[in-house]
N, C-alpha and C positions, 0 to 999 in steps of 0.2 A: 549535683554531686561532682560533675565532675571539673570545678575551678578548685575543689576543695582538692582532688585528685593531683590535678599540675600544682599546687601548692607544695603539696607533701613531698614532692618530687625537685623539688628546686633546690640547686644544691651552689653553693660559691664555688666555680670551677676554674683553674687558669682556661684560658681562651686558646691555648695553643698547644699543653701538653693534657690538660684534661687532671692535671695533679690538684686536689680542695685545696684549697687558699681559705685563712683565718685572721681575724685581727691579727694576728705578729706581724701578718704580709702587709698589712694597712702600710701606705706611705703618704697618703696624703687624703685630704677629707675637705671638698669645698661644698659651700651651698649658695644657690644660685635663685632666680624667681621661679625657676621648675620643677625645686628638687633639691636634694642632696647627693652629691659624688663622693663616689669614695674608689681611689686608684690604691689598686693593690700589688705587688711584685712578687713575681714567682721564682723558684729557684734556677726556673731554664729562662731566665730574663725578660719574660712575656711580661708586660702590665695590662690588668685587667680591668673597666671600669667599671662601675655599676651605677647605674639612680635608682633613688629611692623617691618616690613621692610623697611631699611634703605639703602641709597643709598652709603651713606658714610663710608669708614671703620673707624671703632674705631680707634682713634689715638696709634701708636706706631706699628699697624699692618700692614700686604699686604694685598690686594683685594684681595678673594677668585679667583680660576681661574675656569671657565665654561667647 
């Protein structure tokens, strides 16, 4: 129960003022062999990145090996 707890709890925050950040903030969006980025811009000029993990590799790439 309790991953399900930090889950609920997850929220897009700037990194610096703490003000939620939304797609409109989105400025940029790359994906890489580990994931996907996505760089967001806040109104007090903080950018904030995020990964998300991905199951797929970036094209043109190999799977990482475990």
């Amino acid at each position: 129960m309790l991953g399900q707890t930090m889950l609920a709890d997850l929220a897009l925050t700037c990194t610096r003022c703490g003000a939620p950040l939304d797609s409109s903030d989105r400025k940029l969006s790359m994906r890489t062999p580990d994931g996907l980025r996505h760089a967001y811009e806040c109104d007090c000029e903080a950018i904030t990145i995020t990964v998300s993990a991905d199951p797929e590799p970036a094209r043109g790439t190999l799977p990482r090996r475990e």
